[in-house]
C-alpha positions as CSV (number, residue, x, y, z in Angstrom):
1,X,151.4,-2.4,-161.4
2,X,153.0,-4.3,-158.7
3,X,155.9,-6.5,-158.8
4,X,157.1,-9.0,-156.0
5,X,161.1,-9.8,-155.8
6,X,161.4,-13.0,-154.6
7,X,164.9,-13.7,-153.4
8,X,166.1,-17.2,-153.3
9,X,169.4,-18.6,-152.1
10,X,171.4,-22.2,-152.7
11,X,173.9,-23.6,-151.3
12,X,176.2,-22.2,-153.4
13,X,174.7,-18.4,-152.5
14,X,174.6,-19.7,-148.9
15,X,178.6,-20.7,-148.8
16,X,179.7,-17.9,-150.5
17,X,177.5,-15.2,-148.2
18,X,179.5,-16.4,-145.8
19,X,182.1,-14.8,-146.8
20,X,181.2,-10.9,-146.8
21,X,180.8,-9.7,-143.6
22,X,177.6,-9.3,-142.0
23,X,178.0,-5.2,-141.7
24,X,178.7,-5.1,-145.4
25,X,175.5,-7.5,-146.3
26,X,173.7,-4.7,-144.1
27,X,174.9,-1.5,-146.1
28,X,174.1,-3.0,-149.6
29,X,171.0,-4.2,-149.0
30,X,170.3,-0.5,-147.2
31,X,171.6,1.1,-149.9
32,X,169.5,-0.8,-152.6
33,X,166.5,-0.4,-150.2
34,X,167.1,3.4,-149.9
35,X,167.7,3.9,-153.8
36,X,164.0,2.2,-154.5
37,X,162.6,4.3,-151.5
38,X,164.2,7.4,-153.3
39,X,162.6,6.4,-156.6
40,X,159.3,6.1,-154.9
41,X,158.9,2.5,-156.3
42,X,159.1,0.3,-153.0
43,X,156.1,-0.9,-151.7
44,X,156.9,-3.0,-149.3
45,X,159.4,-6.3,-148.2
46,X,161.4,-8.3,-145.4
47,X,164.1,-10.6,-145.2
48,X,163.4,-14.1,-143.8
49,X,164.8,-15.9,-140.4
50,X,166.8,-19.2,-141.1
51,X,164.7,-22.2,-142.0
52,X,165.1,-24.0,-138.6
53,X,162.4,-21.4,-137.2
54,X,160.3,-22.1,-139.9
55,X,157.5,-25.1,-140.7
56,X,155.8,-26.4,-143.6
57,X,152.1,-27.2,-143.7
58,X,151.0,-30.0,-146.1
59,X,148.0,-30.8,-147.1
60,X,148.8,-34.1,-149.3
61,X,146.0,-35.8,-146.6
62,X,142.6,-34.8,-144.6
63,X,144.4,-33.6,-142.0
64,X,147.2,-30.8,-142.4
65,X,150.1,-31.9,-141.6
66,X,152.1,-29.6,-139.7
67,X,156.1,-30.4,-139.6
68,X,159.4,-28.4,-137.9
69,X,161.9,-26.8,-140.5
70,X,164.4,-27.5,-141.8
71,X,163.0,-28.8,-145.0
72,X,165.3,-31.6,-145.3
73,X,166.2,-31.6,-149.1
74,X,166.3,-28.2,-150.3
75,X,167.8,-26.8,-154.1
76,X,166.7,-22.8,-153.1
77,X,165.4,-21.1,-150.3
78,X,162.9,-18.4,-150.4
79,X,164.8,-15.9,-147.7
80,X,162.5,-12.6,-148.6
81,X,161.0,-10.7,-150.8
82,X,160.4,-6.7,-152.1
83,X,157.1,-5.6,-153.2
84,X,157.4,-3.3,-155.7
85,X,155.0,-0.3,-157.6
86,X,156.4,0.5,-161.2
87,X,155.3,0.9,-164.3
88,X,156.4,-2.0,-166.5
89,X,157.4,-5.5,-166.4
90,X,160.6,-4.3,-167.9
91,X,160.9,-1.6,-165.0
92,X,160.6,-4.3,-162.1
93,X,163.6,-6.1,-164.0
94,X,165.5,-3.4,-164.1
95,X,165.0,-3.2,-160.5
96,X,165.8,-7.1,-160.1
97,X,168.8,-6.7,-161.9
98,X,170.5,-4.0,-159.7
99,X,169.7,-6.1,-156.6
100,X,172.8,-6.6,-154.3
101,X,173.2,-10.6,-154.3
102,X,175.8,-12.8,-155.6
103,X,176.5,-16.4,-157.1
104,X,173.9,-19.0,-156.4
105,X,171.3,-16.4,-155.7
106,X,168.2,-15.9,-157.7
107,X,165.2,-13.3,-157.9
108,X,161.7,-15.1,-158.9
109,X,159.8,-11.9,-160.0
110,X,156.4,-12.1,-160.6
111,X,153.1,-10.0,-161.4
112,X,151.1,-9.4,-158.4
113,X,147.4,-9.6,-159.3
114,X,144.9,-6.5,-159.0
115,X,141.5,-6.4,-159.2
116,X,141.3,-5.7,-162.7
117,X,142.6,-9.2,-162.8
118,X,138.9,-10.7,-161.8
119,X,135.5,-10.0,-162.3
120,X,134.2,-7.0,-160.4
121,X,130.5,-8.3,-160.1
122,X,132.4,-11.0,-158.2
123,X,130.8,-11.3,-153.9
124,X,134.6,-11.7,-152.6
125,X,136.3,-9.8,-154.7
126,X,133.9,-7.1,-153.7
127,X,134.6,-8.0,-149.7
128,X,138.1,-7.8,-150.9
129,X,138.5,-4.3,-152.1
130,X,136.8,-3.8,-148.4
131,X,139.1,-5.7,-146.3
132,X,142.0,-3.9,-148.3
133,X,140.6,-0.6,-147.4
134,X,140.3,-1.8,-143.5
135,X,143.5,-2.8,-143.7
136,X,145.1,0.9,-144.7
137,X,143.1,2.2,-142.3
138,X,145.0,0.3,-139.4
139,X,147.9,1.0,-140.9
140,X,146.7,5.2,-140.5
């Protein structure tokens, strides 16, 4: 089953980054990224550019409303995530747990949904399972 590792960050997390140097941030996130690679668990994942390059799309109205980042009031910020392949929900925490990221930082980790998870009769999911196969094929 798959697992995604959402990393999120506060201020707090944000202040105290700031502190290790860049190069070191680097090497343990490599190293953490090379030990799941190793274990053949890692599916997948990406760090996140700073919030000013980013927007948010609402749609509170009839129109989307499309507005420039930052986010003004923010408690956490998603900054990446891991996409992960194991075996159990207590596996993927395990994984969580050994991630290299320090006060005021947090790791959402949630299911990601599979086919099983809706009716296989079901028009679009059927288009689905297609479009996933088209998309492995671009990726050969």
């Amino acid at each position: 089953m798959k697992y995604m590792l959402i990393m999120r960050a506060t201020d707090e997390a944000i202040e105290a980054s700031k502190s290790v140097p860049f190069e070191q941030v680097i090497e343990d996130m490599g190293r953490y990224n090379e030990s799941m690679m190793k274990a053949g668990v890692l599916v997948g994942g990406d760090g996140l550019t700073d919030p000013e390059e980013g927007f948010v799309v609402d749609f509170s109205s009839d129109t989307p409303l499309v507005t420039d980042g930052p986010y003004g009031e923010t408690k956490e910020l998603f900054n990446g995530f891991w996409l992960l392949e194991v075996s159990s929900r207590e596996e993927a925490a395990e994984w969580a747990k050994r991630a290299p990221l320090g006060p005021g930082s947090k790791l959402e980790v949630r299911r990601v949904s599979g086919p099983e998870d809706f009716p296989a009769d079901n028009e679009w999911i059927q288009k689905e399972e297609g479009w996933r196969e088209e998309l492995d094929a671009r990726k050969s």
